[in-house]
N, C-alpha and C positions, 0 to 999 in steps of 0.2 A: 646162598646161606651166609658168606662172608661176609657180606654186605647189610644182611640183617643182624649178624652177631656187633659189626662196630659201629652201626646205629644204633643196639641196645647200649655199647658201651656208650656214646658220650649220651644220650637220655641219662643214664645212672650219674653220668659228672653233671649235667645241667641238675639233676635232683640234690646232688650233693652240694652244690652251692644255694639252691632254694632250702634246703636244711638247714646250710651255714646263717642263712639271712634271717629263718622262723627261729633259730638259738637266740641269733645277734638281738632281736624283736625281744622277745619271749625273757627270757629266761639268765640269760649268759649276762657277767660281771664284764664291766670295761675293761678290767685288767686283764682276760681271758680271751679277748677279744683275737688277740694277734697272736696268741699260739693256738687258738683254734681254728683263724683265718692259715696260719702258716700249714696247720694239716691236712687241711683242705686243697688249698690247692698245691701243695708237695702230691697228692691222688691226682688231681689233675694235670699235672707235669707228668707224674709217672704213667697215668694211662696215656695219654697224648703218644708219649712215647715209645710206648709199646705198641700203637698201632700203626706209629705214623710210615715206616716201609711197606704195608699191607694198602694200608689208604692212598699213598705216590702209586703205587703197583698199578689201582684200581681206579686212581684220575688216569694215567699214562694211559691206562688201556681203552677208557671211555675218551681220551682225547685223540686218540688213533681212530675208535671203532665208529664213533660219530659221524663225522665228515662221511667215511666211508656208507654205512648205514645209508644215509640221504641222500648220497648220489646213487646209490643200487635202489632207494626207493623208487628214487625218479627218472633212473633208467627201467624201473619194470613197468612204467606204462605206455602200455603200445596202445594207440588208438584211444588213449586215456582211458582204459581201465587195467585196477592192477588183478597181476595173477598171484591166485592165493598161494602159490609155492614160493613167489618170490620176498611176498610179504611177509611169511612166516620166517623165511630164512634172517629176513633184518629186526626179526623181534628179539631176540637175542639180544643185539647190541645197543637198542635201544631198551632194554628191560635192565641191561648192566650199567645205561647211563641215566636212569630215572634212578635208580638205587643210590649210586656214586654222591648222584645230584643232594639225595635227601640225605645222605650219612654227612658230605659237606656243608650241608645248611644249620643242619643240627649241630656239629662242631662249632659252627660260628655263631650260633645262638648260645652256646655255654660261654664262648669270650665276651661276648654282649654281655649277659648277666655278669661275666666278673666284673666289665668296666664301669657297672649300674651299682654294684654294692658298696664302694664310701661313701657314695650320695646317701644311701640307706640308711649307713652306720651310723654318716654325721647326723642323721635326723632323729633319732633315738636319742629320747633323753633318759638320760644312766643316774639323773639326781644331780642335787648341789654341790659343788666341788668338783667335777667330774671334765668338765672342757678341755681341760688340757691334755687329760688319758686320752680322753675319746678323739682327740685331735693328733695326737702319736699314734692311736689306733688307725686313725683314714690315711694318714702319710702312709704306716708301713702298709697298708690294703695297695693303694694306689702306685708305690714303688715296687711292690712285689710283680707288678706286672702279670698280673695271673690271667690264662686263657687257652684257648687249644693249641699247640704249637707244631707245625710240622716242620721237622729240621731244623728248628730255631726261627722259623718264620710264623708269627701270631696269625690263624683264620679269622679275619672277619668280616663283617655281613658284606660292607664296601670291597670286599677281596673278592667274593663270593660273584657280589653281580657285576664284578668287570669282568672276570671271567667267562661267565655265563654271556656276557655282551660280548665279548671278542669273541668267543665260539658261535654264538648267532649267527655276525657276520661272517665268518667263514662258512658257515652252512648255505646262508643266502647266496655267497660268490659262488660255493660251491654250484651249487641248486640251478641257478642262473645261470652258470658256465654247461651244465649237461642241458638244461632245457635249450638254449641258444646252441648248441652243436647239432639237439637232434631236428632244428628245423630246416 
């Protein structure tokens, strides 16, 4: 349930920046631009923040349970088939690293959208006279550095799948290392 409550949380900040962007479209004055871009993600700072020792808790323990997971999977086949007792015991920690998986992915798709919206801003045209606001407006978007942040380290997508590649590979070596023992 942890796992689905701060998945809900960053969905709410990806929607909160899709908000920020139908205002910035829509409706919102260039001049209101950057203190409504500033409250926005001052919510995403502060949610980030508040979950980010819950979310380390919950990588650490899917980067522990994994590796293990995969080599008790493929130490439970004898004669190559698994036993359903043994199977069920590794669903667990594979149910807690498909979770982890998608609340991180989701985290780094809200940093995406932040590094997507000056592009947006600068494209909106706000009327004549107006370039130079809207051009102070993409600066402070762009300098604010808005995005999910754990510990001060920005999620994103390119973080996301080296991760997931370095873990591969160690499942593989794993994987590879018990199948080559039990020959």
């Amino acid at each position: 349930s942890l796992c689905f409550v701060m998945a809900c949380v960053c969905r709410v900040l990806s929607k909160s920046i899709d908000s920020f962007c139908c205002e910035a479209i829509g409706s919102l004055p260039v001049s209101e631009i950057s203190h409504v871009w500033n409250l926005t993600q001052a919510v995403v700072r502060k949610s980030s923040g508040a979950i980010e020792h819950s979310l380390l808790a919950l990588c650490l323990v899917m980067a522990a349970s994994l590796p293990l997971a995969l080599s008790g999977l493929a130490r439970s086949i004898p004669g190559g088939r698994f036993r359903p007792s043994d199977v069920q015991a590794q669903l667990l920690p594979l149910l807690v690293t498909a979770g982890v998986a998608y609340i991180v992915v989701v985290a780094a798709a809200a940093s995406e959208k932040c590094s997507r919206v000056p592009a947006l801003v600068n494209a909106v045209n706000f009327g004549p006279g107006t370039d130079r606001a809207r051009q102070q407006a993409v600066d402070y978007i762009v300098s604010s550095g808005a995005g999910f942040y754990v510990f001060g380290i920005r999620i994103s997508m390119a973080m996301v799948l080296k991760f997931a590649y370095g873990w591969s590979m160690v499942g593989v070596a794993l994987g590879s290392q018990v199948l080559s023992e039990e020959k």
